[in-house]
C-alpha positions as CSV (number, residue, x, y, z in Angstrom):
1,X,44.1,4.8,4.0
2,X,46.4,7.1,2.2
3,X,47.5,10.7,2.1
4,X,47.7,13.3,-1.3
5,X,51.2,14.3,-2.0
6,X,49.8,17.6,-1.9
7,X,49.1,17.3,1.9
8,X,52.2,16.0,2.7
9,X,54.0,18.8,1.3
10,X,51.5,21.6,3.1
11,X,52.8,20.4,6.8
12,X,56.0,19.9,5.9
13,X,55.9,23.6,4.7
14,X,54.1,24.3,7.5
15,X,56.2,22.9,9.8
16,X,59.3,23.5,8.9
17,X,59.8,27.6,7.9
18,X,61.0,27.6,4.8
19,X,61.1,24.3,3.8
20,X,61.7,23.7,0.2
21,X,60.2,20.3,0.0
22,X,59.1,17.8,-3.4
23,X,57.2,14.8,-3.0
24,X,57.5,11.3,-5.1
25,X,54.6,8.5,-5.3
26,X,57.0,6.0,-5.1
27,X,54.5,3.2,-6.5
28,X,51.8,5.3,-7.8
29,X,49.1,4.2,-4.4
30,X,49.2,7.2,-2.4
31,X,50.5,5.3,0.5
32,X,54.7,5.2,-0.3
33,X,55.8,8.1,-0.4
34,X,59.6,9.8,-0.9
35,X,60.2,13.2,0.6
36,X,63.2,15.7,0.1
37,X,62.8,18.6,2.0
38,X,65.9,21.1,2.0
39,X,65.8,23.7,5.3
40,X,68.1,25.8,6.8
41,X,66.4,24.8,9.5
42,X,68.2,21.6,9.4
43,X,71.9,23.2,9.8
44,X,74.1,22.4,12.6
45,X,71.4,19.2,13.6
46,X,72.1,15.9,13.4
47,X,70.2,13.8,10.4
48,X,68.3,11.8,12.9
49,X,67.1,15.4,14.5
50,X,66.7,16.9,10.9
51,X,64.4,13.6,10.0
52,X,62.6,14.1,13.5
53,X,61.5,17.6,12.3
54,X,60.3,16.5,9.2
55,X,58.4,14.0,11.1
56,X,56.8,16.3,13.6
57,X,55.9,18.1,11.0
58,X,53.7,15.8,10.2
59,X,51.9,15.7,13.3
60,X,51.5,12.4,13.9
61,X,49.6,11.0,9.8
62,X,52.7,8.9,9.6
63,X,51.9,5.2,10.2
64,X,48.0,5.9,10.4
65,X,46.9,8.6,7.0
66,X,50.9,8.3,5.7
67,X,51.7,4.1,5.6
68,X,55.2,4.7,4.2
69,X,57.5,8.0,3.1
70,X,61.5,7.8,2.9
71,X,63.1,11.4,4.0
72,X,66.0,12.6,2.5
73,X,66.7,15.8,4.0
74,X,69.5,18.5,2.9
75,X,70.9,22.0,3.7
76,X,70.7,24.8,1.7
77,X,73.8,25.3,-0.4
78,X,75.9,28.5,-0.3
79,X,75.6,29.5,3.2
């Protein structure tokens, strides 16, 4: 089991149109993860919605490939 940051970052970008997203192996495993993905696709939704997205994005890996990532999603500033 486990999941390259790499991976996690391509269907997020994928996913998400133009996702600006960075990646952290949290313990060094490949298995906890920490994600912070900023989209302006995320304005005007709610953070649950915004963390749904990001989980979508995903297309199902999380809790089977992807045991554990933390989501910390933002908004482009300036806008």
């Amino acid at each position: 089991m486990g999941m390259e940051a790499a991976t996690i970052e391509k269907l997020i970008r994928e996913g998400i149109a133009g996702a600006d997203v960075r990646i952290e192996d949290l313990r060094g495993d490949g298995e906890h993860y920490a994600a912070v993905v900023t989209a302006e696709a995320f304005r005007g939704k709610t953070r649950i919605a915004q963390h749904r997205m990001v989980q979508d994005a995903l297309q199902g890996r999380l809790g089977t490939e992807l045991h554990a990532l933390q989501i910390h999603t933002r908004i482009p500033e300036g806008k």
